[in-house]
N, CA, C and O atoms as a MOPAC input file, in Angstrom:
PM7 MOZYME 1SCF
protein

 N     -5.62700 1   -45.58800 1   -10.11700 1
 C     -6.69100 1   -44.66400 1   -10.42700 1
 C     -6.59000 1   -43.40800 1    -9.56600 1
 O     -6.81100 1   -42.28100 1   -10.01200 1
 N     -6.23500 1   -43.67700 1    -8.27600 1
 C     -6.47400 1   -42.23800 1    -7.19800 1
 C     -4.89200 1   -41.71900 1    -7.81000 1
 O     -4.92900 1   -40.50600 1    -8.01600 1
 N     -3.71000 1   -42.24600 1    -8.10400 1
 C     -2.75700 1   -41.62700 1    -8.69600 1
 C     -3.07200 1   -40.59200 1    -9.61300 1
 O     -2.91700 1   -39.38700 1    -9.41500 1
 N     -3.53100 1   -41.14500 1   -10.64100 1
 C     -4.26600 1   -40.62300 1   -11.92700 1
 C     -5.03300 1   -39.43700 1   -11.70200 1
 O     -4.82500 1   -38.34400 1   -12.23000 1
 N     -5.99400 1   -39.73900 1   -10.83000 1
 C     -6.72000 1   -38.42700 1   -10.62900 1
 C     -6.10500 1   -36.84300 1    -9.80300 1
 O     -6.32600 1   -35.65100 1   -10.02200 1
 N     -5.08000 1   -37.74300 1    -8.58600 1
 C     -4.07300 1   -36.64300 1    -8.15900 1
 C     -3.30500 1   -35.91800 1    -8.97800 1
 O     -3.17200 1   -34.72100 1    -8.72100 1
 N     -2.79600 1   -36.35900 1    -9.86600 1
 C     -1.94600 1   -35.76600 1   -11.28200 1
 C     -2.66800 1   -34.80900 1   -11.44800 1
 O     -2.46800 1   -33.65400 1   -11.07300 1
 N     -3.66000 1   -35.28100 1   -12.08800 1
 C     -4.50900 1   -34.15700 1   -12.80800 1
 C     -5.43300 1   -33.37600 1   -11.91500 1
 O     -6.18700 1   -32.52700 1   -12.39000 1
 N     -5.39300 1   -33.62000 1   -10.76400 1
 C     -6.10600 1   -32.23200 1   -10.04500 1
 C     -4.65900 1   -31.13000 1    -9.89900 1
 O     -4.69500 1   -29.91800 1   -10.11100 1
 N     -3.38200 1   -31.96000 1    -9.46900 1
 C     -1.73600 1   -30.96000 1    -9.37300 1
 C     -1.82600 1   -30.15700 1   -10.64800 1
 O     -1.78300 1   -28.92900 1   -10.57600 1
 N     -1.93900 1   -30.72800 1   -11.73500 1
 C     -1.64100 1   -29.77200 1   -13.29800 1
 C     -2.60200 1   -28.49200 1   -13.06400 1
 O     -2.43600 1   -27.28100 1   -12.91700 1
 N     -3.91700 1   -29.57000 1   -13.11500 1
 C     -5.31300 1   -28.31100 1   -12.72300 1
 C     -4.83200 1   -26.94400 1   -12.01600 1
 O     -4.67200 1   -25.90100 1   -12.65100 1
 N     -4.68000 1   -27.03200 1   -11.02400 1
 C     -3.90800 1   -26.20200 1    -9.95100 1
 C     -3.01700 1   -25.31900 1   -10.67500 1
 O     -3.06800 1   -24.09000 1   -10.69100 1
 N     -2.25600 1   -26.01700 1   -11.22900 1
 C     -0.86300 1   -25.02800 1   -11.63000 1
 C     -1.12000 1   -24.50900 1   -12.73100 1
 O     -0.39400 1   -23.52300 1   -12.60100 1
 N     -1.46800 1   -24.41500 1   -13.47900 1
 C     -2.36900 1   -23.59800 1   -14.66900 1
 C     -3.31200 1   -22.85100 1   -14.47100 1
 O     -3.19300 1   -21.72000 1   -14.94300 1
 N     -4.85100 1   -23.24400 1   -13.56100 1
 C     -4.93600 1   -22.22200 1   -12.78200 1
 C     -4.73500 1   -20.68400 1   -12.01600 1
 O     -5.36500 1   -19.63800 1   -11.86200 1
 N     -2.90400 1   -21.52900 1   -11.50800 1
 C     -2.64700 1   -20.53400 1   -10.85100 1
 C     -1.44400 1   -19.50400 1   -12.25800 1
 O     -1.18000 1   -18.31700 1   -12.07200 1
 N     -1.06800 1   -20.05600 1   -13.15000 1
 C     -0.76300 1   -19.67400 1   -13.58400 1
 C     -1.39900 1   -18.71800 1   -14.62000 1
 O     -0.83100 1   -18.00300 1   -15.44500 1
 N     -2.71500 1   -18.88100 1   -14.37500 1
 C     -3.74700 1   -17.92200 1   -15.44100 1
 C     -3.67500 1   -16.87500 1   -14.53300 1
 O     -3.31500 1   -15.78600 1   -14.98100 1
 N     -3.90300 1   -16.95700 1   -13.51100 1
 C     -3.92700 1   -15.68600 1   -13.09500 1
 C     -3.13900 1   -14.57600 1   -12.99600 1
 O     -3.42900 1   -13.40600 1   -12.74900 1
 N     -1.59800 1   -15.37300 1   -13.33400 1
 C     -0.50100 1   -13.84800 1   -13.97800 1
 C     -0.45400 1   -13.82500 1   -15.30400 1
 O      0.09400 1   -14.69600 1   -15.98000 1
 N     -1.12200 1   -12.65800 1   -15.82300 1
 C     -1.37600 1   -12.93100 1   -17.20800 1
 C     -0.10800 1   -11.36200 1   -17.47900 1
 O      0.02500 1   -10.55400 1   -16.56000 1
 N      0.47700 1   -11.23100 1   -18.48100 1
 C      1.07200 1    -9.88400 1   -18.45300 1
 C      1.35700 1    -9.19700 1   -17.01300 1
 O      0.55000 1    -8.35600 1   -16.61600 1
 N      2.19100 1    -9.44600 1   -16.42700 1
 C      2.39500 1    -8.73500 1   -14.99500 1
 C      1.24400 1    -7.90000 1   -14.22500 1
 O      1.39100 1    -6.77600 1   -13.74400 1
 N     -0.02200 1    -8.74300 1   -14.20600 1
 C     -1.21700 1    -8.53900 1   -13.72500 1
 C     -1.80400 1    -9.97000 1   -13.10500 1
 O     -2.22200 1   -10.93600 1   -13.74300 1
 N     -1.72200 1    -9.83000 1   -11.90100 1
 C     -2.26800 1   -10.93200 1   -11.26800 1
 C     -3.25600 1   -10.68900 1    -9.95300 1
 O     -3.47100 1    -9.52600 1    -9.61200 1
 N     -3.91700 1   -11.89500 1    -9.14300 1
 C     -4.95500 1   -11.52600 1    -7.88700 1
 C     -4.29200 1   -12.05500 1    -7.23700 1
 O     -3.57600 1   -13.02000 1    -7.50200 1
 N     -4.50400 1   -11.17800 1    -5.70800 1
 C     -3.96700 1   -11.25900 1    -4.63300 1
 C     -4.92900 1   -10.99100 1    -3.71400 1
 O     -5.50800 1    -9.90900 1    -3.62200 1
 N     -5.17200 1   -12.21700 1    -2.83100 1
 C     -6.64500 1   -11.85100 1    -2.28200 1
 C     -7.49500 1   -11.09200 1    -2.54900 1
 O     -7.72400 1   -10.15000 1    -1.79000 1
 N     -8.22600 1   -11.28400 1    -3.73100 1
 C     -9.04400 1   -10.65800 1    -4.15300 1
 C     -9.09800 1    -9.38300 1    -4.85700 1
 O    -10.09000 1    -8.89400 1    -5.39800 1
 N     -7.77800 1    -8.83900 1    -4.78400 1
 C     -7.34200 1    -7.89700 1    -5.49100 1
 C     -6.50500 1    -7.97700 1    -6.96100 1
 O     -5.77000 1    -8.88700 1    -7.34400 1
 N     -6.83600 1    -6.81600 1    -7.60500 1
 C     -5.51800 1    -7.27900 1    -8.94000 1
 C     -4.51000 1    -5.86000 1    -8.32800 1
 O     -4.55000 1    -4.69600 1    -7.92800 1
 N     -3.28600 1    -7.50200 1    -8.75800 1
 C     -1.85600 1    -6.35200 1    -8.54800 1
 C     -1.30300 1    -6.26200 1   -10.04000 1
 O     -1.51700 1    -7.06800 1   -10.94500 1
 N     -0.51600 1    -5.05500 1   -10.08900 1
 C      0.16600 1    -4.75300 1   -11.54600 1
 C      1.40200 1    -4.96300 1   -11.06800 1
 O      1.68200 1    -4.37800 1   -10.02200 1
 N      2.07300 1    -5.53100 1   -11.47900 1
 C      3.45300 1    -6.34400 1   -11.46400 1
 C      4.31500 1    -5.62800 1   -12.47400 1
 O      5.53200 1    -5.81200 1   -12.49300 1
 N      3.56600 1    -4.63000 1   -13.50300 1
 C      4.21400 1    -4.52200 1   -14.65600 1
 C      5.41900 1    -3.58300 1   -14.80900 1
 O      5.54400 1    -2.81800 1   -13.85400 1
 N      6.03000 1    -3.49900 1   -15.45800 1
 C      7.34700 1    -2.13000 1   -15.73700 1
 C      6.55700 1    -1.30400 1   -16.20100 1
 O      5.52400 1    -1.54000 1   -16.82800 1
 N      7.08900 1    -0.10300 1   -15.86400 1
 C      6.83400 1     1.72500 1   -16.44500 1
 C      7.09400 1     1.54900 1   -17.91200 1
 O      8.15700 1     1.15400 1   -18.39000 1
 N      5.94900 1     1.90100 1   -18.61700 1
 C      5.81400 1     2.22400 1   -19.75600 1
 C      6.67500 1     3.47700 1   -20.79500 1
 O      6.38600 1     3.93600 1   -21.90000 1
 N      7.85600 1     3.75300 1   -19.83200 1
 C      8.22500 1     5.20300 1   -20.36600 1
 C      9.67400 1     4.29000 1   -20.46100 1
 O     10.09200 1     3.42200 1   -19.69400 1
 N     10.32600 1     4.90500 1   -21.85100 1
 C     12.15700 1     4.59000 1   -21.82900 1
 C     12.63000 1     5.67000 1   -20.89900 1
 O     11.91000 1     6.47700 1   -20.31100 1
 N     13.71500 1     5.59100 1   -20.85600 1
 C     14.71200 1     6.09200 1   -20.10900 1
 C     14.52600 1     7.45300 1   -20.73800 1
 O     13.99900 1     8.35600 1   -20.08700 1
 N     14.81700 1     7.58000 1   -21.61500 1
 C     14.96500 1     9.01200 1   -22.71300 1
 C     13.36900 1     9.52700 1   -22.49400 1
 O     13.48600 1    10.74900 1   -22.58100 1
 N     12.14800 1     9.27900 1   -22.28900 1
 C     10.99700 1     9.65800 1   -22.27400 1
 C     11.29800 1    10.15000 1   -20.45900 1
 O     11.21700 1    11.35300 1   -20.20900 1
 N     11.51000 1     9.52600 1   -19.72000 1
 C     11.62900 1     9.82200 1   -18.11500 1
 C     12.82500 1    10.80800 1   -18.10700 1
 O     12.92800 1    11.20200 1   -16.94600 1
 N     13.56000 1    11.25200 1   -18.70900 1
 C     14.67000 1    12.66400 1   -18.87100 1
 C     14.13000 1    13.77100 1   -18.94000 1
 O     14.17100 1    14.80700 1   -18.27700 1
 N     13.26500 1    13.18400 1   -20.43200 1
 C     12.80000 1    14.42800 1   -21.08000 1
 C     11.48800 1    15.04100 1   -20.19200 1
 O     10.91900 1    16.05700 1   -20.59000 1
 N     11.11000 1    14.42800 1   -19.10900 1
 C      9.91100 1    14.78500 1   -18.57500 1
 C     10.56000 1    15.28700 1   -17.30200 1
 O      9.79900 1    16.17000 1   -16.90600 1
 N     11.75700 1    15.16100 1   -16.30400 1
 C     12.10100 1    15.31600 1   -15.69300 1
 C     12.56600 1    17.09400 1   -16.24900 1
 O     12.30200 1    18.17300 1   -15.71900 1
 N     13.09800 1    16.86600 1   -17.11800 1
 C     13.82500 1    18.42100 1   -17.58800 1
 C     12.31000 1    19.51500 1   -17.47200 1
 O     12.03600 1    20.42900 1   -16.69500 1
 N     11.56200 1    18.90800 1   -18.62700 1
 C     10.45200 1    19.94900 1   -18.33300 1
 C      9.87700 1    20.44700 1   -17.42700 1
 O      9.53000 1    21.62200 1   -17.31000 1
 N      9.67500 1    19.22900 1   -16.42600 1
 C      9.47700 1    19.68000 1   -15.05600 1
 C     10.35500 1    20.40500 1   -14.71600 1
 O      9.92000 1    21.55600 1   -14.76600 1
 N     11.59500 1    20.38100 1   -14.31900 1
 C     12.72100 1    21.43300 1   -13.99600 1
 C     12.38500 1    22.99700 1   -14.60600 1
 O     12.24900 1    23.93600 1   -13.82100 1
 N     12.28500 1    23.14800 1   -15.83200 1
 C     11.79700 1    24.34800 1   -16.36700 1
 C     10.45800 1    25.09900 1   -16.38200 1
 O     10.10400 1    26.24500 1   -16.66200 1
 N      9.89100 1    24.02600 1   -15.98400 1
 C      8.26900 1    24.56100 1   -16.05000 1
 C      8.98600 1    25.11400 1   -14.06700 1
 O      8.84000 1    26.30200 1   -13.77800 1
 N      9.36400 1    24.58200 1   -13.45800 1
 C      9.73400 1    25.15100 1   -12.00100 1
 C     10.36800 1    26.08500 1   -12.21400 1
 O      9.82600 1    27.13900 1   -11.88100 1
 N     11.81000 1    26.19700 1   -12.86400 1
 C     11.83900 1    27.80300 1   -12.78800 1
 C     11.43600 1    28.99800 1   -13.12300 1
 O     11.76700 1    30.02100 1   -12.52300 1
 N     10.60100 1    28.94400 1   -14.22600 1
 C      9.19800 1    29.87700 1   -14.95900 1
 C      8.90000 1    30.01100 1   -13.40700 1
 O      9.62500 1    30.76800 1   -12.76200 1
 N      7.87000 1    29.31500 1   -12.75900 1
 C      7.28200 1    29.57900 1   -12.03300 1
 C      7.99200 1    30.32300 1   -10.43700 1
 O      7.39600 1    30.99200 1    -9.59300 1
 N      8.92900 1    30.04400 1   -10.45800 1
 C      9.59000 1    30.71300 1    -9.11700 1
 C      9.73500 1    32.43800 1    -9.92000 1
 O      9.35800 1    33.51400 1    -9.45700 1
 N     10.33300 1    32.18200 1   -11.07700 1
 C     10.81100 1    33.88500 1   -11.66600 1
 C      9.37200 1    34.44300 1   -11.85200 1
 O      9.37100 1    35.67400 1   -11.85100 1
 N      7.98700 1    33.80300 1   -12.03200 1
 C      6.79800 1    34.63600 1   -11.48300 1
 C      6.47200 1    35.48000 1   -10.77400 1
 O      6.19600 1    36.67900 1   -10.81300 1
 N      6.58100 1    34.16600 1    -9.65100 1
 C      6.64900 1    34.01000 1    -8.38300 1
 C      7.28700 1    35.71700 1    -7.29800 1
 O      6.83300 1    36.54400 1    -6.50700 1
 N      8.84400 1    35.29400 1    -8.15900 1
 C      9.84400 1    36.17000 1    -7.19900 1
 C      9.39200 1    37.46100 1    -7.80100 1
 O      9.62800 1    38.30900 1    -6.94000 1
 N      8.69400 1    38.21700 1    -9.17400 1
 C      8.59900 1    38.97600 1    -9.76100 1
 C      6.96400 1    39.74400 1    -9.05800 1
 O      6.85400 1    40.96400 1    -8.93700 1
 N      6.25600 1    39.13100 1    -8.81400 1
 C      4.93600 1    39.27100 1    -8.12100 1
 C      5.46900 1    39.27100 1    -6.37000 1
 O      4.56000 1    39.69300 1    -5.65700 1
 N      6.82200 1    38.85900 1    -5.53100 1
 C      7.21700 1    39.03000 1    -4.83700 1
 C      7.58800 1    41.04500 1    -4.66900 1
 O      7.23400 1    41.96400 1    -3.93000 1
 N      8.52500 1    40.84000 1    -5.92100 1
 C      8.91400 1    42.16800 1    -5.66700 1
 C      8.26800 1    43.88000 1    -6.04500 1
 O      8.76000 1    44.97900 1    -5.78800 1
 N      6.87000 1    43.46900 1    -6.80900 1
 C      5.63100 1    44.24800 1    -7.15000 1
 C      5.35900 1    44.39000 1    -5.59200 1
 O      5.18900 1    45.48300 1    -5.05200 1
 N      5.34000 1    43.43900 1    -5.07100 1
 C      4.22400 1    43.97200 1    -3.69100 1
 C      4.91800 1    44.44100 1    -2.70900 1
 O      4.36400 1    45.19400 1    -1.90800 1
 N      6.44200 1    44.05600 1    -2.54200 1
 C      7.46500 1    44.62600 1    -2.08200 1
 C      7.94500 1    46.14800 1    -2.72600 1
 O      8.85200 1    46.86600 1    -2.30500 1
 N      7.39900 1    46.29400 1    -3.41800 1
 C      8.00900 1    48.05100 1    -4.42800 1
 C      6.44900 1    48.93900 1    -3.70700 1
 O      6.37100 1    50.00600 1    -3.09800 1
 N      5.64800 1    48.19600 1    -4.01000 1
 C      4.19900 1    48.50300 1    -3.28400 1
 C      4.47100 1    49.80300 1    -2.41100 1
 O      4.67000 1    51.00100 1    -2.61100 1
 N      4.35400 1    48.74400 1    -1.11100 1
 C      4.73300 1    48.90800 1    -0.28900 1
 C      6.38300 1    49.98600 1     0.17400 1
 O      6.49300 1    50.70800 1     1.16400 1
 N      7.10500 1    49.82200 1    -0.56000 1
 C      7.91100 1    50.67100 1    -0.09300 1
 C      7.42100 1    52.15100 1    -0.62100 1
 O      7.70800 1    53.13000 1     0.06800 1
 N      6.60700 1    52.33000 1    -1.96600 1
 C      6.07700 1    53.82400 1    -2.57700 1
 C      5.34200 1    53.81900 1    -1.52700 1
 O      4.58700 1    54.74400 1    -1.82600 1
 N      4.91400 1    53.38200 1    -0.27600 1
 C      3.80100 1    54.14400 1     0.64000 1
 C      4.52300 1    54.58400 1     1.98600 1
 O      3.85400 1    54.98000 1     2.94000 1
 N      5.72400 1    54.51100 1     2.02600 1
 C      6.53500 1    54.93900 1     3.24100 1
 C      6.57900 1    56.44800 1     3.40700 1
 O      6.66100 1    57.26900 1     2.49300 1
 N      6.51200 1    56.69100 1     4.70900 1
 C      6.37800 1    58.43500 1     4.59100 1
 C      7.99900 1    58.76700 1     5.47600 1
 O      8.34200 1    58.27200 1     6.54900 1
 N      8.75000 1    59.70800 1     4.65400 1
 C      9.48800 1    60.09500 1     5.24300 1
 C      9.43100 1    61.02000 1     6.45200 1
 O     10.47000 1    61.36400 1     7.01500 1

């Protein structure tokens, strides 16, 4: 009988613990951890990397262009 009941408190346990990783989401003292993979393919993480790259150089050729306005500025106020 105490066999019997040990069994089935061990299964209890392990199912249990196995509910709690459901989809690469599980608790960890009291916390939930995401276990899961990045939702993006390979080809989605390129294509976002590139844009970023281009959306950066737009912004430097702004950048360097509003550099050299205030630099031209400044040089039309030099007195010979």
């Amino acid at each position: 009988m105490l066999k019997k009941n040990f069994t089935i408190f061990v299964l209890n346990f392990t199912t249990m613990k196995d509910m709690n990783y459901t989809g690469g989401l599980y608790v960890k003292n009291g916390r939930l951890i995401n276990d899961r993979m990045d939702g993006q393919t390979g080809i989605a993480r390129v294509a976002s990397m590139k844009r970023a790259v281009d959306n950066d150089k737009k912004i430097n050729m702004i950048a360097e262009g509003i550099q050299l306005a205030e630099d031209k500025k400044g040089f039309n106020q030099l007195e010979y």
